[in-house]
TORLUM-668678 format. One record per residue (C-alpha): residue number from 1; x, y negated, z. Coordinates in steps of 0.5 Angstrom, whole numbers. Last residue first. Example, Ala and Ser with C-alpha at 12.3 -4.5 7.8 and 13.67 -1.06 7.14 Angstrom:
BEGIN
{2; {27; 2; 14}}
{1; {25; 9; 16}}
***
This chain:
BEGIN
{563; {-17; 457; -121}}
{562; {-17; 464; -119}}
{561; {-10; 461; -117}}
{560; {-12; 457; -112}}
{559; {-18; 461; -110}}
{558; {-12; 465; -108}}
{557; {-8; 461; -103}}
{556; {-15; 458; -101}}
{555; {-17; 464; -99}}
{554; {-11; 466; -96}}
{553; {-10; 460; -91}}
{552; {-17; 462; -89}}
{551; {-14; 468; -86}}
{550; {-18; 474; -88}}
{549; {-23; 478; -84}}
{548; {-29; 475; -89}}
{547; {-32; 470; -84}}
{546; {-24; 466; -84}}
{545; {-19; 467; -79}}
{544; {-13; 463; -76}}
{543; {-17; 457; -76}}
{542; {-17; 457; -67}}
{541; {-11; 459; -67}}
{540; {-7; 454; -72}}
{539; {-5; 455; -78}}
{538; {2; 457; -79}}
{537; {7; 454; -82}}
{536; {8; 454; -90}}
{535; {7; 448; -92}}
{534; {6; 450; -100}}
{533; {10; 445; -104}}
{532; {7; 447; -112}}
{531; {9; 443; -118}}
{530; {16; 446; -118}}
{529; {15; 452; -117}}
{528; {20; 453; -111}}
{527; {14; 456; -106}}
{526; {13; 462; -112}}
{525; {8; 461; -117}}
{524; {2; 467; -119}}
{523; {3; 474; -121}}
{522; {9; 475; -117}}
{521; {13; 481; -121}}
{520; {11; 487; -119}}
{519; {16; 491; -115}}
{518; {23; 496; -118}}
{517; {21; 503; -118}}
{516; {23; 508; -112}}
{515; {30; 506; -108}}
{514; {32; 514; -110}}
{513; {32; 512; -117}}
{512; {36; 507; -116}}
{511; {34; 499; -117}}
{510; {37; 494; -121}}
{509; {38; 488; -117}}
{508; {33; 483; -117}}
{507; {32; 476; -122}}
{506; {25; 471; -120}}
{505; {18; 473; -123}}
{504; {17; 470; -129}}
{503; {10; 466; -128}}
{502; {14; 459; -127}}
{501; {9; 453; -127}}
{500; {10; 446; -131}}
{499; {9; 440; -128}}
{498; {4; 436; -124}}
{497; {4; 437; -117}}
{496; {0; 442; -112}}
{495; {1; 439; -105}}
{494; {-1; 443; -99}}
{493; {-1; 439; -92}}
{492; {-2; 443; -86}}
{491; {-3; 436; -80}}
{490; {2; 437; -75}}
{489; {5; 429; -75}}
{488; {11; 430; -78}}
{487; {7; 435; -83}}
{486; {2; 428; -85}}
{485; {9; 424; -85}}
{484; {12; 428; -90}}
{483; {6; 429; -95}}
{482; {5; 421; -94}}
{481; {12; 420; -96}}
{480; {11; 425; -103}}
{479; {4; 421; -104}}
{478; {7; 415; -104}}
{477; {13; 417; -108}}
{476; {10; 420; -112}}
{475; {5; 414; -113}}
{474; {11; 410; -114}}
{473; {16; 414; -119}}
{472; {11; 416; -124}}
{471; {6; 421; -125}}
{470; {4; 422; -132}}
{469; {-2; 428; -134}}
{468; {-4; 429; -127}}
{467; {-9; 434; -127}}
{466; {-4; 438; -123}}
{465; {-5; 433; -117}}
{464; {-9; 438; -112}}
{463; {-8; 435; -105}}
{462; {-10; 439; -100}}
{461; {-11; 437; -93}}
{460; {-11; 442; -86}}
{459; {-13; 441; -79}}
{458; {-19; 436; -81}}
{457; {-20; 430; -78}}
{456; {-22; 426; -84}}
{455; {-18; 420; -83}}
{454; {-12; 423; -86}}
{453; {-17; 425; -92}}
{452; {-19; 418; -93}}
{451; {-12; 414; -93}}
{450; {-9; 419; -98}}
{449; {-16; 417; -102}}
{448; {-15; 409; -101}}
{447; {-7; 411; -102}}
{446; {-9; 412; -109}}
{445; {-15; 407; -111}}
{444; {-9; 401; -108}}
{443; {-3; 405; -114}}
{442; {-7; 405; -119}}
{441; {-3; 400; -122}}
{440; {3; 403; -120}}
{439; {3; 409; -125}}
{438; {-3; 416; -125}}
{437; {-5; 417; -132}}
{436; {-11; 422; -131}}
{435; {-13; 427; -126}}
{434; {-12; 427; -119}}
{433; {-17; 432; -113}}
{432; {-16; 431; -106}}
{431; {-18; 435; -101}}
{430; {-20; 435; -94}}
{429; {-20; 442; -92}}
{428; {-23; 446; -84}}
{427; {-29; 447; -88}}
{426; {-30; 443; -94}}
{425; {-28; 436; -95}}
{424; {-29; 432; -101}}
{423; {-25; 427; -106}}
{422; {-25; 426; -114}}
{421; {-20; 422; -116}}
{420; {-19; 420; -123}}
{419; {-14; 415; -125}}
{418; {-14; 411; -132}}
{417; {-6; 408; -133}}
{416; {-7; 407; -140}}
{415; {-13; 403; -141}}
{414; {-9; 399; -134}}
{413; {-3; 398; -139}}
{412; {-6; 397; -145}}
{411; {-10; 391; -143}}
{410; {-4; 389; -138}}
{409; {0; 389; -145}}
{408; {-6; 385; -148}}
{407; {-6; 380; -143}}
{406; {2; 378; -143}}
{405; {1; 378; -152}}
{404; {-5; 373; -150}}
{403; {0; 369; -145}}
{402; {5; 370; -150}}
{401; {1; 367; -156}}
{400; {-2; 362; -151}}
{399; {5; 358; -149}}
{398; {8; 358; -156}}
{397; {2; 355; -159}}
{396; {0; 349; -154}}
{395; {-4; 348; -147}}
{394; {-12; 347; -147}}
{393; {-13; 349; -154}}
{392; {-7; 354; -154}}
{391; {-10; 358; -147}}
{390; {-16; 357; -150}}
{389; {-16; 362; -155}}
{388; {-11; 367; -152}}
{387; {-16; 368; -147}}
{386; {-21; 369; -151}}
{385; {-18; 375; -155}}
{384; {-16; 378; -149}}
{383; {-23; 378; -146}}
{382; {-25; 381; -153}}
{381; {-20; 385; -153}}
{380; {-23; 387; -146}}
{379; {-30; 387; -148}}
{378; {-29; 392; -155}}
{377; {-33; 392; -161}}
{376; {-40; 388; -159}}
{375; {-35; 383; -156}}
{374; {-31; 383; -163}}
{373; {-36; 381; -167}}
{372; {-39; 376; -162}}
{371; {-32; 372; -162}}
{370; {-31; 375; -170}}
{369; {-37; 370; -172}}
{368; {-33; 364; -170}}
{367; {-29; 365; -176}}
{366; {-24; 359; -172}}
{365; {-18; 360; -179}}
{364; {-25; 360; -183}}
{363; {-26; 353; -179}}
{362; {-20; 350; -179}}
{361; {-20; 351; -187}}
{360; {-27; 348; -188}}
{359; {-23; 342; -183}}
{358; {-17; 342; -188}}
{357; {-21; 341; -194}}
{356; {-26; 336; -191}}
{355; {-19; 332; -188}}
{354; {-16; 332; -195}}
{353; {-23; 329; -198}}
{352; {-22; 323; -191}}
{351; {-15; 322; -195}}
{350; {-18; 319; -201}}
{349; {-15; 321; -207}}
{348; {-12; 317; -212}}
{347; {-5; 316; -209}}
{346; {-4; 323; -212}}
{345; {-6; 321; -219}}
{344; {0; 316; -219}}
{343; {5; 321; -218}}
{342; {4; 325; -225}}
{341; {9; 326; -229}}
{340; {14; 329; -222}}
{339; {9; 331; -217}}
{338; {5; 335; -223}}
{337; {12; 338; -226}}
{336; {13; 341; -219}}
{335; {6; 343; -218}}
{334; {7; 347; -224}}
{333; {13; 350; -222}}
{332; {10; 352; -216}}
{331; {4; 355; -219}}
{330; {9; 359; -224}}
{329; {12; 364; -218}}
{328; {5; 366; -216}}
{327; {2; 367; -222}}
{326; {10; 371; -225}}
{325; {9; 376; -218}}
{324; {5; 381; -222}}
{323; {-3; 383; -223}}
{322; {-6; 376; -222}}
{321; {-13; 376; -224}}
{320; {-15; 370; -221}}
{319; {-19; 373; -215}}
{318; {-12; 376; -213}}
{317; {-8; 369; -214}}
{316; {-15; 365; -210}}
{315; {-15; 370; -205}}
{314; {-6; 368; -204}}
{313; {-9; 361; -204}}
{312; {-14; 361; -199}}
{311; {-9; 367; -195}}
{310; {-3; 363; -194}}
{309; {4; 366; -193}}
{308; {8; 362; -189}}
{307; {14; 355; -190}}
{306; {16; 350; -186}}
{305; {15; 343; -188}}
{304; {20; 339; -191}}
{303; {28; 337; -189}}
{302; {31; 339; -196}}
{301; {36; 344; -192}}
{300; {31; 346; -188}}
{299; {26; 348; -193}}
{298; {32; 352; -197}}
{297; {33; 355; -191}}
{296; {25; 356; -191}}
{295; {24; 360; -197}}
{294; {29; 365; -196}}
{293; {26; 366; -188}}
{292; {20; 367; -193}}
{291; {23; 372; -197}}
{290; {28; 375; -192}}
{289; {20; 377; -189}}
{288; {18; 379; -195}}
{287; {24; 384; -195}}
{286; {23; 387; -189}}
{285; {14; 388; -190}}
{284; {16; 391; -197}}
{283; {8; 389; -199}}
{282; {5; 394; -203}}
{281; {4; 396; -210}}
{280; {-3; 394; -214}}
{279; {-11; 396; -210}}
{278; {-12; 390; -208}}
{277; {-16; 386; -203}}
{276; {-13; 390; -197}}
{275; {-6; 388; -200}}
{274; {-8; 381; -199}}
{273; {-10; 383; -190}}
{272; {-3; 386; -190}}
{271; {1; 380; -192}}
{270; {-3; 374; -189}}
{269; {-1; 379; -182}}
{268; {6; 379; -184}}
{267; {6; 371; -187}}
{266; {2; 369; -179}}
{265; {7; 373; -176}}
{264; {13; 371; -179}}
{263; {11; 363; -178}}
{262; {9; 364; -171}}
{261; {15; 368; -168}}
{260; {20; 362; -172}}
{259; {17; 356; -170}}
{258; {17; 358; -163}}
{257; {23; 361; -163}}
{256; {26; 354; -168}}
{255; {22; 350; -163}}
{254; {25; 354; -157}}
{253; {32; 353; -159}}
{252; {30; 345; -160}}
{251; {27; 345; -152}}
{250; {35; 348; -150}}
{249; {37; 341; -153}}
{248; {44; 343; -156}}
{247; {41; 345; -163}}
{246; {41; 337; -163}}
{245; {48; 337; -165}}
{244; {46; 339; -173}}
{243; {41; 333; -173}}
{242; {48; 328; -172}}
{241; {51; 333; -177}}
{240; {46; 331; -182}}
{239; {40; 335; -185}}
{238; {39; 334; -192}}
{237; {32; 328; -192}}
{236; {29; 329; -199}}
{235; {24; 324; -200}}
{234; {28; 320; -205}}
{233; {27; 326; -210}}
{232; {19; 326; -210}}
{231; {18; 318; -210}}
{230; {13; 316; -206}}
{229; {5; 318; -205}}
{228; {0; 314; -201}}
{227; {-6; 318; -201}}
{226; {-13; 313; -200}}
{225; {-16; 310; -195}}
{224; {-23; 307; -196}}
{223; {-26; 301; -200}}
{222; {-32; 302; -203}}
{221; {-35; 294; -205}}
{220; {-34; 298; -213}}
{219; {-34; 304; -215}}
{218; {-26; 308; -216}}
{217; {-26; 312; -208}}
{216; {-33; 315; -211}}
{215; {-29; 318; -217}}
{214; {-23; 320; -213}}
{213; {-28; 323; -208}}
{212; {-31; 327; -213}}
{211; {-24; 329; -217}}
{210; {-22; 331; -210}}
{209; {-28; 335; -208}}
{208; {-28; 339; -215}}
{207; {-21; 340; -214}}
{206; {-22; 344; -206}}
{205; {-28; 348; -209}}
{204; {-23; 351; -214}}
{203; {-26; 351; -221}}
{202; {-29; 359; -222}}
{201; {-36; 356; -220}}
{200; {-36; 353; -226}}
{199; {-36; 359; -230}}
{198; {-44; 361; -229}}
{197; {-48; 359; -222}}
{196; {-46; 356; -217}}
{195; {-45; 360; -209}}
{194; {-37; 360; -210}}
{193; {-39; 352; -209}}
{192; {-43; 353; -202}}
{191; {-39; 353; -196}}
{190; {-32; 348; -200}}
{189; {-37; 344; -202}}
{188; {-41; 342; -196}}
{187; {-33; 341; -194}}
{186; {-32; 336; -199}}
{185; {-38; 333; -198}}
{184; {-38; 331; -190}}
{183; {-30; 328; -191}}
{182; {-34; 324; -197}}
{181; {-40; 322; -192}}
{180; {-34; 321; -186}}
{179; {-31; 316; -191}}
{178; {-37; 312; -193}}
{177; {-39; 312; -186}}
{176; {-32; 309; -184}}
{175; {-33; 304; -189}}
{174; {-40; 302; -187}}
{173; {-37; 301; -179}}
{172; {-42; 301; -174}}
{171; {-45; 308; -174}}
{170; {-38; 311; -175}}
{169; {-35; 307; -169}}
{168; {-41; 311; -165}}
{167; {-39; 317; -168}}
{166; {-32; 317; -166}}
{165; {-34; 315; -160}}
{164; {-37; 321; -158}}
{163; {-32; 325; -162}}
{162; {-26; 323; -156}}
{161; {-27; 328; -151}}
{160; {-25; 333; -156}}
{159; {-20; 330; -159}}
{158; {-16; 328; -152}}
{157; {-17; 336; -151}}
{156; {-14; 338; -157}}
{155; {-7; 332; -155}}
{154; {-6; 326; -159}}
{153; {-13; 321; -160}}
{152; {-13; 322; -167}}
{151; {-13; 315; -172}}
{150; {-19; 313; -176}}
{149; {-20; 313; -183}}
{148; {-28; 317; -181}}
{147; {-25; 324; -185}}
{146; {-18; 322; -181}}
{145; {-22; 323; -174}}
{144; {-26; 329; -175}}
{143; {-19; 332; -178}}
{142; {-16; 333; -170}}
{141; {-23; 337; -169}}
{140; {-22; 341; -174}}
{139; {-15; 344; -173}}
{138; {-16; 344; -165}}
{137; {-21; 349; -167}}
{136; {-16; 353; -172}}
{135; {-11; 353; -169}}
{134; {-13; 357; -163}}
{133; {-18; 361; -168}}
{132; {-12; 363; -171}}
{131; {-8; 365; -164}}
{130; {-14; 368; -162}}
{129; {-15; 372; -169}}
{128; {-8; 375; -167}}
{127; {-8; 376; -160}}
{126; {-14; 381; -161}}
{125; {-10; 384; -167}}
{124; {-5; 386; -161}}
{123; {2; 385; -164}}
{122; {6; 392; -167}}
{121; {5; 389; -174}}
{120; {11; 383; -172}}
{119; {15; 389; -171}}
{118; {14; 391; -178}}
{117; {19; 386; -181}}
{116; {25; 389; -176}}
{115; {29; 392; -181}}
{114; {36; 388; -179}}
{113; {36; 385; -186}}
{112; {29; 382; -184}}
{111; {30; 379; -177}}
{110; {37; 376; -180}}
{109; {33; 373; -185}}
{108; {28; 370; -181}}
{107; {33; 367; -176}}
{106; {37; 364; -182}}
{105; {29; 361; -183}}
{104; {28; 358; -177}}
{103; {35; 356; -177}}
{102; {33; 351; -184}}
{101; {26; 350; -180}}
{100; {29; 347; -174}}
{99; {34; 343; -177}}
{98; {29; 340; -183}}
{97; {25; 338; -178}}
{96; {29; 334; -173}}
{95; {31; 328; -178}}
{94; {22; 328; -177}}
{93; {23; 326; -170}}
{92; {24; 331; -163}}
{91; {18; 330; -160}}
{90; {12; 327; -165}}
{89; {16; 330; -171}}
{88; {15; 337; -166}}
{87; {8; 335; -164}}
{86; {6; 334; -171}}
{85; {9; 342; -174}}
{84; {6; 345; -168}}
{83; {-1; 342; -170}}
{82; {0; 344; -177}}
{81; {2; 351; -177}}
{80; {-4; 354; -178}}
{79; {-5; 349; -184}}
{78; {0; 353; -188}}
{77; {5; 350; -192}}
{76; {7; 355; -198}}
{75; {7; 362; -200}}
{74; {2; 366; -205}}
{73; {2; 373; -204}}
{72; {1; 377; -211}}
{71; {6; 382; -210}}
{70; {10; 381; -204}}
{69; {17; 383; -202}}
{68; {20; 382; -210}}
{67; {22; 375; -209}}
{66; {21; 370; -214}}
{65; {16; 368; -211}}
{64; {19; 366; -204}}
{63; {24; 362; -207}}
{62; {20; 358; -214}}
{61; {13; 358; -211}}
{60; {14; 357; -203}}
{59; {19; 352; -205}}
{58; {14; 348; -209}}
{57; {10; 348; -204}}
{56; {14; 346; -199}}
{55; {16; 340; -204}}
{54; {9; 339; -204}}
{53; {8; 338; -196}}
{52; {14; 333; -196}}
{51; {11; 328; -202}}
{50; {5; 327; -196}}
{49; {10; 323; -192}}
{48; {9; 327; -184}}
{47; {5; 327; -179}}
{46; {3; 334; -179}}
{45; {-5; 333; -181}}
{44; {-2; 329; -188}}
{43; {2; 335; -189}}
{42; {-3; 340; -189}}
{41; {-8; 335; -194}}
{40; {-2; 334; -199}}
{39; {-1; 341; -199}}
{38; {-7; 343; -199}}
{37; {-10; 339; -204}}
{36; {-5; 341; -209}}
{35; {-5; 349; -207}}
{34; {-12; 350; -209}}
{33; {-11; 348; -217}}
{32; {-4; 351; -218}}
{31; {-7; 358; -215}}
{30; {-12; 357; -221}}
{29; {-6; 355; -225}}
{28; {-3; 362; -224}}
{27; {-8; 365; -225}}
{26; {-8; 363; -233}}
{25; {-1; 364; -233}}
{24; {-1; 371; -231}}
{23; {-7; 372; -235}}
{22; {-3; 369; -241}}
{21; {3; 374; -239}}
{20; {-1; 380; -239}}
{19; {3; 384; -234}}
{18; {5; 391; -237}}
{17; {1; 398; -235}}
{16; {2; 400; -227}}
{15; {5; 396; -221}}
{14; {10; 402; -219}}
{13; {14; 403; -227}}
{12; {12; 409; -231}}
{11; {17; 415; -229}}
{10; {21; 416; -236}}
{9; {22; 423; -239}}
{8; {28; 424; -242}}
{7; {30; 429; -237}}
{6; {23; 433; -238}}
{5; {25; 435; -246}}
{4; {20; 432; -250}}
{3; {15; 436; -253}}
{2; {17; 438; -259}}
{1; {14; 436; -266}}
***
């Protein structure tokens, strides 16, 4: 039998041997499983019918898993986005959201098509866990109040300042206790069920909460605020013309930029943190951004919640098993026919259930421990980090991603721009001696030390910036101004900038023989070298000579070169 022939031979397809349908399936339910009670409980901390938040999930399942940018990243509403969606409801209305999300997905689109996926990849990952851990503590704290069936105060620092009396009503209302007792389980649970022995730990830890917080919701004297669910289709609100004349409200543009930025970042982000959990193709980062901006137009037309990767449920789909983009295309299927066949259940659960959920979800986009972490690692991200984090807390999303995205420029700037400067005096000579990155912001240590040798009171200074690996315009110029006013005022000033040296000795006319040979080329720079600006007027009298006979303008012209 022949070998086949090279031309015939067929390369294997990228993501390895064939998918097993039933082990996609299988997976498929589990992401099913975490995604309900996330989907209800995101919807429910934003404002809006709890119905909105499954139809986003439905989306994120059937459009954005369709799409061939992510393998195994499962999409849908993210809690991160939770508090921005409230406060946009809270300002603009809920007509409001379907605009500001469909635009935010054509935006994301547009972003994608034109190759600027991986921008988003060039954030400082110190402005990123700032900004997670930004969402995440005013995220538990705003869900303290629905696990107790009490209302939130409004604003992050309004919740914070209010939990003392939210546990002096809990004291004395059974009811409310009964609630914060089930919201205390289900995030007890969420800590600890992946530590139960044997198969049952496979169950998701969200399900398990809920199916206990139903159960106790059903026994007698309990009488606790359960989910309210309407029809799935009836709350489908398309846009109208009316909405669409809102874009003419500069603070609507920037929900759609707002949206659009922290929404791409965080599902670009979620992206490169899943392809570290496996070893299958990678993210097409250009074209799950399109994906997504995909899903969130079809959001927007029907008026739901914005749409990002999730990491619970991405985790999930790859500890599942899932090898192709059927498991994660499925679970929206599934949450579709349950929302349909099966309302009834939803307003079963206990909304203080849902609240547990999203404040063990807040807690893991906290992750205190990386605040140390990243102190012991690097004290300045850490500062950058810090920052970011308080700033949303005590403002808003946009305003403490861009102050974080500010700070850790000047971060990078100012590692950048490191300046060495040495200075000393010897003999009738102030020298100054740079090395390193000199730019404006060292601008103050630079003139300190052109200000120091002027002060010294010697005849000549010496300033040796050939260590100088960038100098920009303002300390040249600076040191250029100071180099002419120190001549203008009698003092010999040498000046070795930072650039290439010339070796080669300058052209000459060609010799006759009875001129004799043609002279040396110059072993060192010329004057025109365009580091070297030698002053070369005559030194004073009383400096003329050295101990050794020659000039002293000669031993240091030498030296300079020997070295």
């Amino acid at each position: 039998m022949q070998p086949p022939a090279a031309g015939n031979v067929r390369p294997p397809k990228p993501g390895g041997a064939r998918p097993d349908l039933a082990n996609e399936i299988t997976a498929s339910l589990v992401v099913f499983l975490v995604a309900l009670p996330l989907c209800i409980g995101v919807a429910v901390a934003s404002g809006v019918p709890a119905e909105l938040g499954i139809i986003s999930g439905v989306i994120g399942g059937l459009v954005v898993g369709a799409v061939r940018g992510s393998t195994l990243q499962v999409s849908g509403p993210a809690a991160g986005l939770a508090a921005l969606v409230a406060e946009t409801v809270l300002e603009h209305g809920l007509a409001m959201l379907g605009v500001i999300v469909l635009f935010s997905g054509i935006l994301q689109i547009v972003l994608g098509l034109v190759r600027l996926g991986r921008m988003f990849q060039a954030i400082s990952i110190a402005v990123v866990q700032g900004m997670l851990a930004g969402i995440g503590l005013p995220l538990m704290f705003s869900q303290a109040y629905p696990m107790a069936d009490a209302k939130a105060p409004g604003t992050p620092i309004e919740n914070m300042a209010g939990i003392p009396g939210l546990f002096a009503a809990i004291l004395t209302d059974p009811q409310a206790m009964i609630a914060t007792l089930l919201g205390v389980a289900t995030i007890v649970l969420s800590f600890l069920w992946k530590k139960v022995p044997g198969p049952a730990k496979r169950i998701p830890a969200a399900l398990v909460a809920v199916g206990v917080g139903i159960l106790v919701a059903a026994l007698p004297g309990v009488d606790v605020k359960t989910l309210q669910v309407g029809n799935l289709l009836a709350s489908v609100r398309v846009p109208g013309a009316e909405e669409f004349a809102g874009l003419a409200d500069a603070a609507v543009i920037t929900s759609v930029l707002t949206f659009t930025v922290i929404a791409s970042a965080e599902s670009l982000f979620t992206a490169a943190a899943v392809d570290r959990m496996h070893s299958g193709p990678r993210t097409r980062y250009n074209t799950e951004l399109i994906a997504q901006g995909a899903g969130n137009t079809v959001a927007g037309i029907l008026g739901a919640l914005p749409i990002t990767a999730v990491v619970a449920r991405s985790s999930a789909n790859v500890q599942a098993g899932a090898k192709t983009r059927i498991s994660r295309t499925l679970h929206g299927l599934w949450l579709l026919a349950f929302a349909l066949l099966l309302p009834q259940v939803l307003a079963l659960i206990p909304i203080s259930v849902l609240a547990g959920v999203l404040v063990h979800s807040g807690w893991k986009l906290f992750a205190p421990e990386e605040f140390p972490k990243m102190w012991r690692q690097d004290r300045g991200e850490f500062t950058v980090m810090a920052v970011t984090t308080l700033v949303i807390v005590a403002t808003a999303l946009l305003e403490g991603v861009l102050i974080g995205l500010a700070a850790g420029i000047l971060l990078a700037a100012l590692r950048m721009s490191r300046t060495v400067i040495r200075q000393h005096v010897e003999d009738d000579t102030a020298k100054v001696v740079m090395a390193g990155n000199a730019t404006f912001l060292r601008l103050p240590q630079v003139i300190e030390a052109l200000e120091a040798a002027a002060a010294s009171g010697r005849p000549r200074i010496r300033l040796d910036l050939t260590g100088v690996t960038h100098l920009d315009h303002a300390c040249r110029s600076q040191v250029e101004e100071f180099t002419a006013q120190q001549r203008g005022l009698g003092t010999r000033v040498e000046l070795l900038m930072p650039g290439p040296a010339r070796t080669e000795a300058p052209a000459v006319p060609a010799r006759t023989p009875q001129a004799g040979p043609a002279p040396a080329p110059s072993p060192v720079p010329g004057p025109d070298a365009e580091w070297f600006y030698l002053d070369t007027r005559p030194m004073p009298a009383e400096y003329d000579r050295g101990p050794d006979g020659y000039g002293r303008a000669h031993d240091d012209y030498a030296s300079t070169y020997r070295s």
